[in-house]
N, C-alpha and C positions, 0 to 999 in steps of 0.2 A: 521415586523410581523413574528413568526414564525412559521418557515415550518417542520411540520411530518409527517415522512417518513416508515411507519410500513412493517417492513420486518416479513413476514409471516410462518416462518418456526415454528416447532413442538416447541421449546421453542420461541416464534415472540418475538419482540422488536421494540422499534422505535427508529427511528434519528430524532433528533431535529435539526435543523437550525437557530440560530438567534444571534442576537449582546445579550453582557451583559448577557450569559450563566453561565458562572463562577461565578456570582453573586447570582443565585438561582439554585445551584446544590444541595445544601441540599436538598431545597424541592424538588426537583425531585428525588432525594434518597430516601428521606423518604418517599413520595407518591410511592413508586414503592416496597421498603423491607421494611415494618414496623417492623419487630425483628432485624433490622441489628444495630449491636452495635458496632462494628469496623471497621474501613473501613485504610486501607493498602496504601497509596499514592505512586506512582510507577512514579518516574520522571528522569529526568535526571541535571546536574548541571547548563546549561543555562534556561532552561525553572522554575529550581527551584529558582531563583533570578527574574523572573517575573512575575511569578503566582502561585506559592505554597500557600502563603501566602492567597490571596482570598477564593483560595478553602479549605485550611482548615478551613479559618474564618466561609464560608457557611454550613461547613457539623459540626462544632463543634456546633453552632445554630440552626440545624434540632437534633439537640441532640446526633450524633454519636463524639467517641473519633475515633482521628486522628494519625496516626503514620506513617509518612514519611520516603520513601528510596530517593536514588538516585545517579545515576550510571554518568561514565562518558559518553557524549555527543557520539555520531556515530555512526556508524556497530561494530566495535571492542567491543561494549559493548554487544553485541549480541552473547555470548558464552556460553558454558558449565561454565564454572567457575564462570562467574555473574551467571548465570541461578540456578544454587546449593548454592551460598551466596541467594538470593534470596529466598528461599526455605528454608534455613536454619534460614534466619530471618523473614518468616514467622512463622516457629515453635515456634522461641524463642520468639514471640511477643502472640504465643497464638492463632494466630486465630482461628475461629472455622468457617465452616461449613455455619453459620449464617449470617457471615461474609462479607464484600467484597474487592475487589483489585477494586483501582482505576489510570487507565493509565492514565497520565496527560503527553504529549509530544508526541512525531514523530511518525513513524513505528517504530522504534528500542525499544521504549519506551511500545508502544500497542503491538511488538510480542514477546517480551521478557514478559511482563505484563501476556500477554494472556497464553502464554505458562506456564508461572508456576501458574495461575487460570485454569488450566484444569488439572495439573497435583497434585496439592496441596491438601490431600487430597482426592484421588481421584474427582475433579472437586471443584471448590467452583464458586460463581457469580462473574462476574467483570463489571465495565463501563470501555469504553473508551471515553476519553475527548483529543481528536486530536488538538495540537497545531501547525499541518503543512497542507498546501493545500494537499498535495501529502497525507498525513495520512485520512484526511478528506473525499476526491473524492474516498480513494481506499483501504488503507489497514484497517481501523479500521471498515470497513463493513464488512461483510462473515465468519466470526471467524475462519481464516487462522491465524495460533500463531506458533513460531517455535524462532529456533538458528540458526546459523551456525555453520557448522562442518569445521577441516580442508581440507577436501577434496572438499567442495562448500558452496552456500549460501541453508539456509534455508531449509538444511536436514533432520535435528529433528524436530519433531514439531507436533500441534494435530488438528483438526478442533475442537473448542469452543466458543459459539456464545457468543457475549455478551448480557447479559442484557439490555442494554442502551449504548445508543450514542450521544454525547450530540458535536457539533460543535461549537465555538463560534466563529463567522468570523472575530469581532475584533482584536482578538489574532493574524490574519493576518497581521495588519498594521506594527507587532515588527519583521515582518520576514526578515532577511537579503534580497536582489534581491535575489540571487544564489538561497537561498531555497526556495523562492515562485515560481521562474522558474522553482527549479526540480519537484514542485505540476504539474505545465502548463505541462510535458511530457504525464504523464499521462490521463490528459485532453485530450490532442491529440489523445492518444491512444483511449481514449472514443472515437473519434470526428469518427477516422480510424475505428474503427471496426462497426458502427454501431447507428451517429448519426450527419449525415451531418449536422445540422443544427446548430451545438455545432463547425462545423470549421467556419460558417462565424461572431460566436459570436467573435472566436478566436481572429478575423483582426478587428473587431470592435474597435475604437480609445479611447470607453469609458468602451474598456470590464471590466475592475476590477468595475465598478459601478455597475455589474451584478454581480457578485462574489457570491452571496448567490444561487442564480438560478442557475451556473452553476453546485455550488456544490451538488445542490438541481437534476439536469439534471442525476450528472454521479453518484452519490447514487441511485435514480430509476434504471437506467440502472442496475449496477449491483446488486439491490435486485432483477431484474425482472429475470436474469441469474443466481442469486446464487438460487434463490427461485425452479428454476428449475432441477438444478443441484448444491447442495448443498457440493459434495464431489468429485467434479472436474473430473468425468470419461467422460465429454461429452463438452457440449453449454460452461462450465464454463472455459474451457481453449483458448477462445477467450481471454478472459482479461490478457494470456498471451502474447499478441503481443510482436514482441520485446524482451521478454523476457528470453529467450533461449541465443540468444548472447552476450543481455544485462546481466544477471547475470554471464557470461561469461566476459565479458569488468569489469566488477566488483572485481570479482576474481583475474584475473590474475595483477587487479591494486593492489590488495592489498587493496581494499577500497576505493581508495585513490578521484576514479572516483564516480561521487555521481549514486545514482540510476537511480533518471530523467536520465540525460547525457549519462547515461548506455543505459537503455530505450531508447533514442534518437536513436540512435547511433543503437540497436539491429534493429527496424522500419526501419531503411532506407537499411540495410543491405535485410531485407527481401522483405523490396517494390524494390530494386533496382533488387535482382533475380528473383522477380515474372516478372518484367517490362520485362525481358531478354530472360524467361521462354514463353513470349507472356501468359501470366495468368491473367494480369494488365494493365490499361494502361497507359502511361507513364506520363500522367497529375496525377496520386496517387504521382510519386513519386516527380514531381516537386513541386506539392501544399504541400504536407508533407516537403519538406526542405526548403521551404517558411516561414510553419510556425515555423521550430524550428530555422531557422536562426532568424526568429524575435523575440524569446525571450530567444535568444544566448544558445541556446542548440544546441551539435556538431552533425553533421552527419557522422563522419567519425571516425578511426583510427587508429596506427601505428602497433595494433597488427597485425599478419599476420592470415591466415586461421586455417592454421595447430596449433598454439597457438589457436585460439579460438574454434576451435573442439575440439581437448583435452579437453577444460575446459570444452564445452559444454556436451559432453558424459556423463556427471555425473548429468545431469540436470534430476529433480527430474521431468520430461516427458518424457523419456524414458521409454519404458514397452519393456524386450528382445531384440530383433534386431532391432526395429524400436523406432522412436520420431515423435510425433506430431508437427509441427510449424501451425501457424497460419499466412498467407498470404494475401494479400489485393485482390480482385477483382476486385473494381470500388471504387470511392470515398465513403467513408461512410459503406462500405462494407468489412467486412473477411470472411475467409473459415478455418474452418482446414483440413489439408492435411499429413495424416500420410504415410511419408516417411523411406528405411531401414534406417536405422543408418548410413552405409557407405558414402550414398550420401550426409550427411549435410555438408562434407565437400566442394563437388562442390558445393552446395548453398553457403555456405558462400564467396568460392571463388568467384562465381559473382557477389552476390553482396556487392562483397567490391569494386568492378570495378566500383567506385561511379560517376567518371567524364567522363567515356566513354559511 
């Protein structure tokens, strides 16, 4: 049965939940733009060899014509240079206005997607149709859309909500392990900042049987905080846990380190200095590397401090001499805690002191 999800912002939308999505996305197109007469397919080259094909079969049968792109697969596609081919083969295909972009693949896929549907024309409609757990639970909600610059992740970029969100959980079963785990980081993160009861699904031994409901869990969560804070000046940069050092572990990889992993890895850095800090207590940060050693995401790594400060300085939370991080307090529970800028180096420095 499926589950909607109406996020109630000044343009609302809903997220839909359910198997066999992909199957009747026409109609949900069509029920939703009746003058929409083209529609833009925004994929990348694995996900276009598994489900291109469907979805345009559906949306050619709700009566829109179809015109597929498709980039190469990861972060590296997430530049200036695709972002402007992109742009440019919008033009030349015509779109209007009327129109829409549809994101069919990962984050990379929906914020590269999103980003040129906010900027195209000054704005046009887009869906996203998330074929990753991690895209699912978290990015293809809140109409966060952006690039990477070379100086960090995810520096350009515009809030643009989308019109529709359409999840099809089946699409799950074709996920390699690796990327359905780097989805599970993120879950955690839901679990960490603010929904205990989403970590004892975690350990559960039939949890993917639950798979619709959790994504259904951390979709509420964050409409209920983007609803709130819609342009990230406040409650909404909880859902950056992690994320300060993780886009840091990112960077300095070159990529190479997936985002979950990143995300892993930022989490335990921050729960291990609050633990240190006396702010936490030390059961956040043991049940936290519990659950990411059970679904083989790292807690730890070789960068040093001082490399991950660097990178971090440039993090797009920063406002002047200070950075907000968001820290654990109890299980289930964060705070953000705006510190100067200087000191993120001693937090990082403790908590990278991960086994002492």
């Amino acid at each position: 049965m499926a589950t909607t999800i109406h996020v109630p912002l000044n343009k609302g939308y809903d997220v839909i939940i359910d198997s066999n999505i992909l199957d009747y996305i026409g109609k949900k197109v069509r029920l939703l733009f009746d003058n929409v007469q083209t529609a833009v397919i925004v994929t990348d080259d694995n996900v276009k060899e598994l489900y291109l094909e469907p979805v345009m079969r559906s949306l050619s049968e709700a009566g829109l014509s179809t015109i597929p792109y498709s980039v190469l697969p990861g972060e590296a596609s997430k530049n200036y240079s695709e972002y402007f081919a992109l742009l440019n083969y919008l033009a030349g295909s015509k779109l209007m206005r009327s129109d829409i972009i549809v994101a069919l693949g990962g984050g990379v896929v929906g914020d590269l997607a999103g980003f040129a549907a906010a900027t195209y024309l000054r704005g046009i409609r887009y869906v996203q149709v998330p074929t990753t757990l991690l895209a699912m639970v978290d990015s293809s909600v809140g109409g966060k859309t952006g690039i990477d610059l070379k100086a960090g992740k995810n520096l350009a970029g515009a809030f643009h909500q989308p019109s529709l969100v359409l999840c099809d959980t089946d699409v799950l079963d074709t996920l390699p392990a690796s990327i359905y785990e780097d989805g599970l980081a993120e879950i955690i993160k839901y679990a960490m900042i603010g929904n205990s009861e989403l970590l004892e699904l975690l350990l559960a031994p039939n949890m993917k049987e639950h798979i619709a409901s959790t994504v259904a869990a951390c979709v509420r969560m964050k409409r209920d905080i983007v609803v709130q804070d819609e342009f990230d000046t406040g409650e909404r940069k909880l859902l950056n846990f992690g994320h300060t050092v993780g886009h840091a572990v990112e960077f300095l990889s070159n990529y190479k380190i997936s985002h979950g992993s990143a995300v892993g890895i930022g989490m335990t850095v921050m729960t291990c200095a609050a633990v240190k800090k006396n702010l936490c207590p030390p059961e956040c940060l043991v049940v936290l590397k519990n659950l990411l050693s059970h679904f083989n995401l790292p807690n730890n790594t070789n960068y040093s401090a001082k490399e991950l400060y660097n990178a971090a300085i440039c993090d797009k939370k920063r406002q002047s001499n200070h950075i907000t991080i968001i820290i654990p307090t109890a299980l289930g529970k964060c705070e953000l805690k705006t510190i100067p800028i200087g000191t993120l180096l001693n937090w990082i420095e403790m908590g990278l002191c991960i086994g002492s």
